[in-house]
Residue frames relative to the residue before (quaternion, step in Angstrom):
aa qw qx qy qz dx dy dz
X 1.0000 0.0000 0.0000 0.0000 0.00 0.00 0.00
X 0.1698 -0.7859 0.5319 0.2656 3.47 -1.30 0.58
X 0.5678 -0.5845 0.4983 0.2961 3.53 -1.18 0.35
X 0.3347 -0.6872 0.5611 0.3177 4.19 -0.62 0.43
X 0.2625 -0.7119 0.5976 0.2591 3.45 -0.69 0.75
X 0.6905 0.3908 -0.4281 0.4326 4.06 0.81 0.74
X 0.8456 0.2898 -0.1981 0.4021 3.51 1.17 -0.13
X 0.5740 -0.6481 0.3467 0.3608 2.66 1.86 -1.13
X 0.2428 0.8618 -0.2226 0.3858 3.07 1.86 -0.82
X 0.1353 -0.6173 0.7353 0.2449 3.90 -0.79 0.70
X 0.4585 0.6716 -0.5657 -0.1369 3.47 -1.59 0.06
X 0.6037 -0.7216 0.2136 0.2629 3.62 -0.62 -0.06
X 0.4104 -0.7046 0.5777 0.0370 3.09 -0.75 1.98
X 0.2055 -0.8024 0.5497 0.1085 3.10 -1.17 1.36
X 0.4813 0.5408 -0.4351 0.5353 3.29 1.55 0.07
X 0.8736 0.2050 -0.2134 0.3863 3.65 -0.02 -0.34
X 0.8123 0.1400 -0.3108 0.4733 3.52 0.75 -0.36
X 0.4451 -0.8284 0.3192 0.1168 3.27 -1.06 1.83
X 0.0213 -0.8143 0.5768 -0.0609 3.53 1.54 0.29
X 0.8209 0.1902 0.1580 0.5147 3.31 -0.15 -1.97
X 0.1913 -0.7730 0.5800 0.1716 3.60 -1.39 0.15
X 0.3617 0.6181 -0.5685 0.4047 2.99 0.75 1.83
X 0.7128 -0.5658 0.3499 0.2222 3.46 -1.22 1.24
X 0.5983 -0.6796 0.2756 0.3227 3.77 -0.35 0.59
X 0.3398 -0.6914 0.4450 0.4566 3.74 0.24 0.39
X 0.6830 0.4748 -0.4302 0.3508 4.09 0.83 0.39
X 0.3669 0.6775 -0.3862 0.5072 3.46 1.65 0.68
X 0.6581 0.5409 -0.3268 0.4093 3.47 1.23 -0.68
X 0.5799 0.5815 -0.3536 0.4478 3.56 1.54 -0.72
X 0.7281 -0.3602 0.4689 0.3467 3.31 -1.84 -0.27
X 0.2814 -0.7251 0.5184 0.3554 3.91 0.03 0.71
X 0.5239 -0.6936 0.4870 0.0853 3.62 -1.42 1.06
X 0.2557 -0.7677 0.5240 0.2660 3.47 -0.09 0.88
X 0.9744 -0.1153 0.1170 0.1537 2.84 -2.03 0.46
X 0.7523 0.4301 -0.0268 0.4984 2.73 0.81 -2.11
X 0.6174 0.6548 -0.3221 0.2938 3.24 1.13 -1.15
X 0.7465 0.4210 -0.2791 0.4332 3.69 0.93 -1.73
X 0.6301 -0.6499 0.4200 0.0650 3.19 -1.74 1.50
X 0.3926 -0.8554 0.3358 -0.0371 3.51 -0.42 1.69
X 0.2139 -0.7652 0.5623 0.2290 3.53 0.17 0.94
X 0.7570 -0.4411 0.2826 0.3905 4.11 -1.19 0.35
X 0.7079 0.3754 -0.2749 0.5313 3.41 1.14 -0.52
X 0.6945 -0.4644 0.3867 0.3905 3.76 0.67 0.60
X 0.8000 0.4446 -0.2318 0.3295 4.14 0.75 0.21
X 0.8968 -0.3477 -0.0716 0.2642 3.16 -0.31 0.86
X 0.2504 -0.8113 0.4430 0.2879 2.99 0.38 -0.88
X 0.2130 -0.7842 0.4374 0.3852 3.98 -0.06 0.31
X 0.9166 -0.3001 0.1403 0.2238 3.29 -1.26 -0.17
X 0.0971 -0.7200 0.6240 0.2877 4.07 0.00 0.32
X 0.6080 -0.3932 0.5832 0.3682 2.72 -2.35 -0.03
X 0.8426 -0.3275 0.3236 0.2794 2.99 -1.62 -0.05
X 0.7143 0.3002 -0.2444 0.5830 3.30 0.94 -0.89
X 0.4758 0.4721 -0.5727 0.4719 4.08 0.43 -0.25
X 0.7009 0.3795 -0.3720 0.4758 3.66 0.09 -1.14
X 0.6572 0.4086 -0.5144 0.3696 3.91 -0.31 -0.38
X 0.7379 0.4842 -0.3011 0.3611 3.62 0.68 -1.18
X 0.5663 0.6623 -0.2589 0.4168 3.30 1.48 -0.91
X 0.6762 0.3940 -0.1148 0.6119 3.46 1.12 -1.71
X 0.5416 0.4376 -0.4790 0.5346 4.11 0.91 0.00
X 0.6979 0.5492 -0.2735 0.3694 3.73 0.53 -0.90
X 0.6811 0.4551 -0.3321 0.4677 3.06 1.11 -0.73
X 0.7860 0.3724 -0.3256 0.3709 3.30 0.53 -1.23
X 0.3203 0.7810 -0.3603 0.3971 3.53 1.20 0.17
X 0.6536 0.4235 -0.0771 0.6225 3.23 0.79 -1.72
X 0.6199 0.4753 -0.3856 0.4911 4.01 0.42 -0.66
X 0.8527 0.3702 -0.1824 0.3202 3.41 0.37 -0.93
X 0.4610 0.5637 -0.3902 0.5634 3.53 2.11 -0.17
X 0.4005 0.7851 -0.2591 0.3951 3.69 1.32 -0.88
X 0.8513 0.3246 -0.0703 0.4062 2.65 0.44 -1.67
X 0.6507 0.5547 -0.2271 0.4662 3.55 1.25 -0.31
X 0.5111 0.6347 -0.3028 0.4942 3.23 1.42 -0.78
């Protein structure tokens, strides 16, 4: 099991934990540019959210893209 690195959450990363040898259910989304993936203080990654961190995360953004865009 992985651990969300926004909530804490146990759930299951198919990239990293190899239980099974299905494909991560976050391969099914739209890949996230650059800008998008979440930065720890020294400039590196972050590890994986659950499902819901990512929806709210990827709602938040595109939220903010589209006020953007009106402004």
């Amino acid at each position: 099991m992985s651990s969300c690195s926004q909530c804490g959450a146990a759930f299951s990363c198919g990239m990293v934990d190899t239980a099974n040898n299905e494909a991560c259910w976050c391969t099914a989304l739209p890949t996230a540019p650059k800008t998008e993936v979440l930065r720890n203080a020294d400039g590196s990654a972050r590890t994986c959210m659950c499902p819901t961190c990512l929806a709210a995360l990827r709602a938040r953004r595109q939220a903010a893209t589209i006020a953007a865009t009106k402004a």
